[in-house]
DRENDOSE-339508 format. One line per field, with one value per residue (C-alpha): residue in three letters; x, y, z; residue number from 1. Coordinates in steps of 0.5 Angstrom, whole numbers, plus 2048, in hexadecimal, padded with zeros to 3 digits. Example, Ala and Ser with C-alpha at 12.3 -4.5 7.8 and 13.67 -1.06 7.14 Angstrom:
BEGIN
res: ALA|SER
u: 819|81B
v: 7F7|7FE
w: 810|80E
n: 1|2
This chain:
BEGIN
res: UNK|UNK|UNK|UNK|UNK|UNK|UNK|UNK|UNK|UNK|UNK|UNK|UNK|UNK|UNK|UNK|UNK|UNK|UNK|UNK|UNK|UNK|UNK|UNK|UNK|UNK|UNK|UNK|UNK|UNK|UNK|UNK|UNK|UNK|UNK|UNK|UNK|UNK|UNK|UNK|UNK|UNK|UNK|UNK|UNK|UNK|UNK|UNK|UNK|UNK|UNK|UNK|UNK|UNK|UNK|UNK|UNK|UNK|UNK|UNK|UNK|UNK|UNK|UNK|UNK|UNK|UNK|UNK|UNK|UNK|UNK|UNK|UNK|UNK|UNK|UNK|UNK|UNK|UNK|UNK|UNK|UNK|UNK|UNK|UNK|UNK|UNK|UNK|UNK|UNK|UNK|UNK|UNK|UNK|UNK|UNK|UNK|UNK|UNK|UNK|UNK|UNK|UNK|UNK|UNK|UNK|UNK|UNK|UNK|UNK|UNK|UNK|UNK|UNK|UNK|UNK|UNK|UNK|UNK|UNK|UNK|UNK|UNK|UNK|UNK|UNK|UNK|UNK|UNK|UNK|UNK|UNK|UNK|UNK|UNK|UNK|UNK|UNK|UNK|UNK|UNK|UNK|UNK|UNK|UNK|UNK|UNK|UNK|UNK|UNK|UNK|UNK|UNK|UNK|UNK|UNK|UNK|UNK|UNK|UNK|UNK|UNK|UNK|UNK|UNK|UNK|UNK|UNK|UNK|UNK|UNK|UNK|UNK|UNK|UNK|UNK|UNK|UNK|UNK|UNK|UNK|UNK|UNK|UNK|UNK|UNK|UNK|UNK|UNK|UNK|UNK|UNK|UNK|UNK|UNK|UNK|UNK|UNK|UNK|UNK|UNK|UNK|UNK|UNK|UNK|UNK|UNK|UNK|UNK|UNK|UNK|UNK|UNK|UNK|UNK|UNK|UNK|UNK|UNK|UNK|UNK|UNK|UNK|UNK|UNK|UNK|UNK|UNK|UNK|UNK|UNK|UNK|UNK|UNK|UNK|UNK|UNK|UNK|UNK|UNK|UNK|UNK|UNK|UNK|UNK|UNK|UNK|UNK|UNK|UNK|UNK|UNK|UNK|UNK|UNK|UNK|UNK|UNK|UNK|UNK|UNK|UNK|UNK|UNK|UNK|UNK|UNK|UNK|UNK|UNK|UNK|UNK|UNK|UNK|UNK|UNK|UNK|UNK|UNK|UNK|UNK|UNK|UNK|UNK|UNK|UNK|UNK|UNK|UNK|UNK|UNK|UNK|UNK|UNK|UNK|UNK|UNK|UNK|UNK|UNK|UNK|UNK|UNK|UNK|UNK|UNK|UNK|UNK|UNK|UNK|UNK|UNK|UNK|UNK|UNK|UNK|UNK|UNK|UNK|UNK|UNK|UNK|UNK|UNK|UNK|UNK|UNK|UNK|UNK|UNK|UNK|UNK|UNK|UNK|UNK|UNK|UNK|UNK
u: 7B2|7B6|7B2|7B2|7B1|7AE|7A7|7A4|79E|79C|79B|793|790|795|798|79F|7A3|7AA|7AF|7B4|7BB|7C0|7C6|7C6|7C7|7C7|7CB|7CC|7D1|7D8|7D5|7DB|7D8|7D1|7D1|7D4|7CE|7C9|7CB|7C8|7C2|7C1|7C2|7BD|7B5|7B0|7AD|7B3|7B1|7AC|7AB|7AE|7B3|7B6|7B7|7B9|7BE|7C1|7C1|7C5|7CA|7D0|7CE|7D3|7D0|7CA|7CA|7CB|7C5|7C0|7C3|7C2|7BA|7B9|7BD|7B8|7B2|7B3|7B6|7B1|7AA|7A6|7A1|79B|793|790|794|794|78C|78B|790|78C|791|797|796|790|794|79A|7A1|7A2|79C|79F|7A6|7A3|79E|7A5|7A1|79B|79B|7A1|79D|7A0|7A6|7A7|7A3|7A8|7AE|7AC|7AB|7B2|7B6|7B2|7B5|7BC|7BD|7BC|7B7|7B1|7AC|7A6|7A5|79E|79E|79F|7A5|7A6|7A2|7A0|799|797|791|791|78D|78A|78D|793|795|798|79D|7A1|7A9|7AE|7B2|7B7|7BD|7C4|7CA|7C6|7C3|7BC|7BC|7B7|7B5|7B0|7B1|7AB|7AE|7B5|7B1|7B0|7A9|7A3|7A1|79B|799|7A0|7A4|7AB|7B1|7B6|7B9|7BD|7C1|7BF|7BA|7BD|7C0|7BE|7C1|7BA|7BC|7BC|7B5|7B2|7B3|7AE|7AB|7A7|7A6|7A0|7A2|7A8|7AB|7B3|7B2|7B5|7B0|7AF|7B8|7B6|7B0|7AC|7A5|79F|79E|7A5|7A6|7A0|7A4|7AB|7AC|7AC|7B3|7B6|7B8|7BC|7C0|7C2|7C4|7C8|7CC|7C8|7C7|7BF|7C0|7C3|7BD|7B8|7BB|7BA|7B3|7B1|7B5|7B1|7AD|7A9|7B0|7B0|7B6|7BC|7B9|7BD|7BD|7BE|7C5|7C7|7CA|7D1|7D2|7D3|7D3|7D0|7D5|7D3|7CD|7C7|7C2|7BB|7B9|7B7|7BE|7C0|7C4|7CA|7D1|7CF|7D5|7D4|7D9|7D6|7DC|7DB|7DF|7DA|7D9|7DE|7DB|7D7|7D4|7D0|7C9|7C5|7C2|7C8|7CD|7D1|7D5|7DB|7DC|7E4|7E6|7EC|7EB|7E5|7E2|7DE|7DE|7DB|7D9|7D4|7CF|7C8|7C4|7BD|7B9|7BB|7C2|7C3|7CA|7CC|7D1|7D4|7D7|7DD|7DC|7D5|7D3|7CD|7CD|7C8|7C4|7C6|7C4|7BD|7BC|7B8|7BB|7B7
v: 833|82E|82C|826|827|821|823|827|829|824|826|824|81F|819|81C|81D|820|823|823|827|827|823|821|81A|813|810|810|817|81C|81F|826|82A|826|826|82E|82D|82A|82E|835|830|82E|835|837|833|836|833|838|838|831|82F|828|824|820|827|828|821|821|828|826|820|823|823|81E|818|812|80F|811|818|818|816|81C|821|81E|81E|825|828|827|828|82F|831|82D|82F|82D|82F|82D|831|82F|827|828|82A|826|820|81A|81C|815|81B|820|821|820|827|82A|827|82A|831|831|82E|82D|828|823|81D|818|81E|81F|817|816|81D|81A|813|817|81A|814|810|816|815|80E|80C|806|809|806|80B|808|809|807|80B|80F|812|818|81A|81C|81A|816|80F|80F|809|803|805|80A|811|813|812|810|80E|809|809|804|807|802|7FC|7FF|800|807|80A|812|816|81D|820|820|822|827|82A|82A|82E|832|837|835|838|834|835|833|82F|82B|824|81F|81A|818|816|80F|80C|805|801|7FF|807|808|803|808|80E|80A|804|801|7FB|7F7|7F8|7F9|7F8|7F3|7F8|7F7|7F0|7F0|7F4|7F0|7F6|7F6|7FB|7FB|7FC|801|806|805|807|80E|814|815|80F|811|817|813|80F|815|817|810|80B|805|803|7FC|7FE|802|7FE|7F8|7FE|7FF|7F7|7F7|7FD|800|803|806|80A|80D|812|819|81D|825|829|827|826|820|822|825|820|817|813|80D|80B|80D|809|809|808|80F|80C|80A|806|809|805|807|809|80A|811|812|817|819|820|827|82C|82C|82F|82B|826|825|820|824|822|827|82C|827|828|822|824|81E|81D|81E|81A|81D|81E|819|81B|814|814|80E|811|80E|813|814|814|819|81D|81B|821|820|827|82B|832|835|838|840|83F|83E|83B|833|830|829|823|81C|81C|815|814|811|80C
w: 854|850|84A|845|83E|83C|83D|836|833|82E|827|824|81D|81F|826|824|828|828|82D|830|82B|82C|829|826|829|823|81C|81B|817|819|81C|816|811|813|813|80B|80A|80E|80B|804|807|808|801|7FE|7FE|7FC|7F7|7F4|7F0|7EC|7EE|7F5|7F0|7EF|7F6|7F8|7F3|7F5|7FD|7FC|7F7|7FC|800|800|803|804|80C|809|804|80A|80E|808|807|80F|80F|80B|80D|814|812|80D|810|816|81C|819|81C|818|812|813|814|80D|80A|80E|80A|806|801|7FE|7FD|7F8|7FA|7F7|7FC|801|801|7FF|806|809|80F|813|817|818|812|80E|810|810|80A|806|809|806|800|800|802|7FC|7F7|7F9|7F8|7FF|802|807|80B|80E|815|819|821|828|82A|831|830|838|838|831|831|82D|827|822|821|827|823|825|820|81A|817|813|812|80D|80A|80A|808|809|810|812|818|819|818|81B|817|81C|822|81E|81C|824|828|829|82F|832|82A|826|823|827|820|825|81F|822|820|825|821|81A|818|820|821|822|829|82B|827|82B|831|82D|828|827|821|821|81D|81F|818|81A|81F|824|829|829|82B|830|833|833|833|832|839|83A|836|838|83F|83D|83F|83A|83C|83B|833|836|83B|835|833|839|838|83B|837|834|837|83E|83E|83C|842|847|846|844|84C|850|84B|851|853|84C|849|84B|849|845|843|83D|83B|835|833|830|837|83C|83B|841|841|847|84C|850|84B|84F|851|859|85C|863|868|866|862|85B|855|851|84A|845|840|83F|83D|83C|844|848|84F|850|857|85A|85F|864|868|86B|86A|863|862|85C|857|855|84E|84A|844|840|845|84B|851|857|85C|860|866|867|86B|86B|867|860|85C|857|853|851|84D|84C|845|844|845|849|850|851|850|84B|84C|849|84D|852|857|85D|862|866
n: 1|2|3|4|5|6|7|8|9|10|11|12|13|14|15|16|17|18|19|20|21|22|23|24|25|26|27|28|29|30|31|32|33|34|35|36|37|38|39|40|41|42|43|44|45|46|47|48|49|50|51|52|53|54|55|56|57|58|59|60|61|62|63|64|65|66|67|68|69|70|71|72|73|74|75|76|77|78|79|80|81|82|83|84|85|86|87|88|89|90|91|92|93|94|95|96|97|98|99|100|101|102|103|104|105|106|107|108|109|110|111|112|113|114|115|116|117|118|119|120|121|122|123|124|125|126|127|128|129|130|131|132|133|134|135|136|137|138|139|140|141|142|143|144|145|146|147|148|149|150|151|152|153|154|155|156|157|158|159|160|161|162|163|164|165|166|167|168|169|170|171|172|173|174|175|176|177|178|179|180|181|182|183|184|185|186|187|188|189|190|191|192|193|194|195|196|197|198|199|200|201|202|203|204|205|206|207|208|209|210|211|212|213|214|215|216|217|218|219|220|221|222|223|224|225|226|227|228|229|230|231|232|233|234|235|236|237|238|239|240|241|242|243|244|245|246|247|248|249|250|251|252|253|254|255|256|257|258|259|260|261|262|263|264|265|266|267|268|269|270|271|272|273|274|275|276|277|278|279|280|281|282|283|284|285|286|287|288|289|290|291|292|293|294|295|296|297|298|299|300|301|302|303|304|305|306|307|308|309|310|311|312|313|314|315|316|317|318|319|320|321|322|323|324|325|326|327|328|329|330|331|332|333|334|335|336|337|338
C-alpha cells in the first residue's frame, strides 16, 4: 500500500517535531560550493575549543557573505545536536544554563536548538530573533499560551527568513532520533514559513499578508510546506485551501524536491470530472504516467517537461513515475475524483 510521509511521531518538552528531508525551497546554496563548505562543518568539534566564540570564529572562517555564515550556524547544529527527551527534561530551560553547557550536551529540545542556534548567529555577527508559537506538527498536543515549538529568525542583507535547525536537524520516531539533515528549513521566505509555522505575534508581518488566522493555520494540512517544495507557491496554496478547505490538498510522497518541479497541476486533493492540465518538469524520471484502476494513461514529454490534459473518471487519481534502470513506478501526485 502507498503511504504518506507526512505523519511522524512527535518529539516531547515543547512538542518538536522533524520532518522528512527535504531539499530546500527557499534561499540555499549552489550544491558544489555547499559541499566545500560541509566538509568545514564537519571539521570543526566542540571540544576542540574553549569557548563558543572560538568555535564560531572558527566555523565561519570561509564563509563569504552573510547567507553563507547563517548556513554554517545552521549547519553546525543540525549536524552536531540531537532529539533527546531525556536530555531536554534536565536541561528544563536553556537561559539557565551555560551556553558552553549547552553546545557540550549538544542535544535537547527545540527551545535549545533555537536558543544555541541564536547564540551562534549572534557570534558571528549576525541579527537573530528566537520565535515561540505553533508549527504543524502532526499529532503534538498545544501547550501553554498556544505554544507547541520554538524557532529562529535571522536578519541576512537587510532581510528577515525564518530558520528552524530542529526540523533541519531530522525527526523522531518510535522514541529515536532519526539525523535526516534538510535545507527546506534555513532562510524560508515568510510567506513559505506561514505554511509550517505560526508566529503569534506575527513577528514579520507574514501572516497578516496572507490573511491567515490561528484557525486557519490549525486547518492547513501538514503537507502544504512540502507541496511548496515541489514548486507550488505559498499563496496559491493558501487561496486553495481559503476556496475548499474541506477538499484538502493534493497528496504528495516522498520525492525530493531537486527530482522534479510542479509547474502546473490541480492543486485541491478532491477533483471533478472534467479536463485537468498536468506539467511536472523533471529529468530524473524516465516515464511519468497518469493511474486510475487498470487504466495507465502516459504523459508526453518536451524536454524535461511532462504535460498532459486529462479528463478522470470517478475514483483514485495517482501520478506515477519510473526511474532510469527501473521497472516498478513510484507514487508522486494522489486526488480523489468525485
Amino acid at each position: 500500500m502507498l503511504r504518506s510521509v507526512f505523519s511522524v511521531l512527535v518529539f516531547a518538552l515543547l512538542f518538536c517535531r522533524g520532518p522528512i528531508a527535504w531539499a530546500a525551497v527557499g534561499l540555499s546554496l549552489e550544491s558544489l560550493r555547499s559541499s566545500v563548505l560541509f566538509e568545514h562543518v564537519r571539521s570543526i568539534k566542540a571540544a576542540q575549543h574553549s569557548d563558543h566564540l572560538s568555535l564560531v570564529n572558527k566555523l565561519v572562517a570561509p564563509a563569504k557573505n552573510d547567507t553563507e555564515k547563517a548556513w554554517l550556524v545552521y549547519r553546525w547544529v543540525t549536524h552536531n545536536f540531537r532529539h533527546d527527551n531525556r536530555l531536554a527534561v534536565r536541561v528544563g530551560k536553556p537561559e539557565q544554563h551555560a551556553l558552553n553547557d549547552l553546545i557540550r550536551l549538544a542535544g535537547g529540545s527545540c527551545e535549545v536548538y533555537a536558543h544555541v542556534t541564536s547564540e551562534l548567529l549572534r557570534a558571528a555577527g549576525l541579527e537573530t530573533k528566537v520565535v515561540k508559537g505553533r508549527a504543524k506538527s502532526g499529532f503534538a498536543p498545544v501547550g501553554a499560551q498556544g505554544i507547541n515549538h520554538v524557532w529562529n529568525l535571522v536578519n541576512v542583507d537587510g532581510q528577515w527568513w525564518v530558520m528552524d535547525p530542529t526540523w533541519g536537524a531530522g525527526y523522531v520516531a518510535s522514541g529515536r532520533f532519526h539525523r535526516e539533515p534538510s535545507d527546506l528549513f534555513f532562510l524560508m521566505s515568510p510567506e513559505l514559513s506561514t505554511l509550517s509555522h505560526y508566529d503569534p505575534q506575527d513577528t514579520l508581518g507574514a501572516q497578516l499578508a496572507q490573511q491567515l488566522t490561528s484557525r486557519q493555520f490549525s486547518g492547513l494540512p501538514d503537507g502544504a510546506i512540502y507541496l511548496a517544495a515541489l514548486g507550488i507557491s505559498p499563496a496559491d496554496i493558501h487561496a486553495q485551501f481559503k476556496m475548499d478547505s474541506r477538499a484538502g490538498l493534493v497528496e504528495t510522497f516522498n520525492q525530493a524536491a531537486g527530482d522534479l518541479r510542479l509547474r502546473k497541476v490541480p492543486i485541491s486533493r478532491r477533483l471533478p470530472k472534467t479536463p485537468q492540465v498536468f506539467q511536472i518538469e523533471s529529468s530524473a524520471f524516465e516515464e511519468l504516467v497518469l493511474v486510475q484502476g487498470r487504466r495507465w494513461v502516459p504523459m508526453s514529454k518536451t524536454g524535461r517537461l511532462y504535460h498532459i490534459e486529462f479528463k478522470p473518471a470517478s475514483g483514485e487519481l495517482l501520478v506515477m513515475g519510473r526511474r532510469p534502470k527501473q521497472s516498478e513506478f513510484e507514487a508522486i501526485l494522489a486526488y480523489e475524483v468525485r
